[in-house]
Each structure stands twice: as C-alpha cells, then as structure tokens.
C-alpha positions in Angstrom: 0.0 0.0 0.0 1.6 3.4 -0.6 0.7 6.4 1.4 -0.1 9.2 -0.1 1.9 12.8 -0.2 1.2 16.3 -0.2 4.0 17.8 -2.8 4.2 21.8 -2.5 3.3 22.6 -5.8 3.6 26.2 -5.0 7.5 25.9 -4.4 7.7 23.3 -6.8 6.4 26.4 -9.2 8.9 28.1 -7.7 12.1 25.9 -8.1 11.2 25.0 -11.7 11.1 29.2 -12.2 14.3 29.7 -10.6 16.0 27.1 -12.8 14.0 28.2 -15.9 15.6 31.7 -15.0 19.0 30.1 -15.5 18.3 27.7 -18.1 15.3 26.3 -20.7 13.4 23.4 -19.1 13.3 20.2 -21.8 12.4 18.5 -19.1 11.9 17.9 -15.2 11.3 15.1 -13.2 10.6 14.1 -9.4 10.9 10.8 -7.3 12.5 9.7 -4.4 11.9 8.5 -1.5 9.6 11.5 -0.1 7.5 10.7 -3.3 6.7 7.3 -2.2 5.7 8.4 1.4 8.7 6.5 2.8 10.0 7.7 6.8 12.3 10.8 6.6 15.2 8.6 8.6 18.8 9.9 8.4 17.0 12.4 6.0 20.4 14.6 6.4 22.3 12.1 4.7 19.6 10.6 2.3 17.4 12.9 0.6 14.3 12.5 0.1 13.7 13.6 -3.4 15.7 12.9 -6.6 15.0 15.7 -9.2 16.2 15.3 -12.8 16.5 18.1 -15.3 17.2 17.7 -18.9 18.1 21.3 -20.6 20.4 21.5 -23.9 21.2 25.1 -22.6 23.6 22.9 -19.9 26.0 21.9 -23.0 29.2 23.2 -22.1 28.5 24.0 -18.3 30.5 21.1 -16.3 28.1 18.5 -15.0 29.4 19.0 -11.1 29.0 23.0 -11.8 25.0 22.8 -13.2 24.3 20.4 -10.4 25.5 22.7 -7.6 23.6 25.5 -9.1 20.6 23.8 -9.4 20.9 22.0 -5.6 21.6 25.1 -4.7 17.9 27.1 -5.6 16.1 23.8 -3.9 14.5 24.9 -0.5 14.1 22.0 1.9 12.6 23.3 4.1 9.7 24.5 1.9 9.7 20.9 0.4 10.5 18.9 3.6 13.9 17.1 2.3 16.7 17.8 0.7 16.9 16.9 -3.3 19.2 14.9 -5.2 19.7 16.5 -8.5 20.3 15.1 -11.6 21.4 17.8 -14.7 21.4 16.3 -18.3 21.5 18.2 -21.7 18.7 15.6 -23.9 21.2 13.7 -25.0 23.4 12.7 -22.0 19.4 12.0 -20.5 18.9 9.5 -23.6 21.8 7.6 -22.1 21.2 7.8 -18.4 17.1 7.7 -17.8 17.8 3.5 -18.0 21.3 3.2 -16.2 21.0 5.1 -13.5 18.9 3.8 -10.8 17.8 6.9 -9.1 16.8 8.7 -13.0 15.1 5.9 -14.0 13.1 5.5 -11.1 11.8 9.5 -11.3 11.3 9.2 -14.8 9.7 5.8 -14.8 7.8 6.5 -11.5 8.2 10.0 -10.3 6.5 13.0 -11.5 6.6 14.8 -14.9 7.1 18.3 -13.3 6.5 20.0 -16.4 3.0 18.3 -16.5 2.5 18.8 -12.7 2.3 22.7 -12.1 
C-alpha cells in the first residue's frame, strides 16, 4: 500500500522558475523516497527527493558546476527534504534515464514536473 503525499506545488512552481531563470526546461522530473511516502530517517544524509533536469542550454556547463547550481535554488525546508539533483542536456538523458537507478526511477515512476504545475 503506498501512502499518499502532499508535494508543495507552490514551491515546486517556484524551483522550476528559478531554474527556468538560469536555463530552458526540456524536461523535469521528481521521485525519491519522499514521493513514495517513505519515513524521513537519516534524512540529512539521504534525501528524500531525486529531481532530474534535462536542458540543452547545460551543454558546455561542467556536470558537477550545473548540479551545484541547481541543488543550490532547492529549498528543503519549503519541500520537507533535501533533493538529489540530476542535470542532463537531452542527449546525456537519452543515455542515463535506464542506467542510472535513481533517474530511472523519477522518470519511470516520479512525476513529470513540467506536467504537474
């Protein structure tokens, strides 16, 4: 049985305008943990959301530099975890949505962000 959660859609507006600020959205995603209604436990060294972003406007940006940035603009406190974030350009995402656990459980399973606000 999952439980069910209440996502803040307001700051989830928020985050994807802060990043849209900084960079065109192809694509946004969100799972995790928190999603699923799972226990917050040791949620300082586990987040509870993963959030992937796909943007071609990350192309030349070094994947540890967008990644900071975008962790960065994500207010735990407003969404009641921290986030770990995911930042591909569409085709670095065309590669990693199946071989990467954590992305391929947001995408599969998670939200479509850009669908959800």
């Amino acid at each position: 049985m999952q439980a069910t959660v209440a996502i803040n859609r307001a700051e989830v507006r928020r985050y994807l305008t802060r990043i849209g600020d900084r960079w065109r959205l192809d694509g946004a995603y969100l799972g995790g943990r928190a999603l699923k209604g799972e226990p917050k436990d040791h949620d300082d060294f586990w987040p509870g959301f993963t959030v992937v972003l796909v943007s071609d406007a990350f192309d030349g940006i070094p994947w540890l530099e967008r990644v900071y940035a975008a962790t960065a603009i994500w207010d735990r406190h407003e969404m009641g975890s921290a986030a770990d974030v995911y930042c591909y350009t569409r085709a670095e995402f065309e590669r990693k949505r199946d071989s990467t656990p954590a992305v391929r459980e947001a995408t599969w399973h998670g939200l479509d962000l850009l669908v959800f606000v």
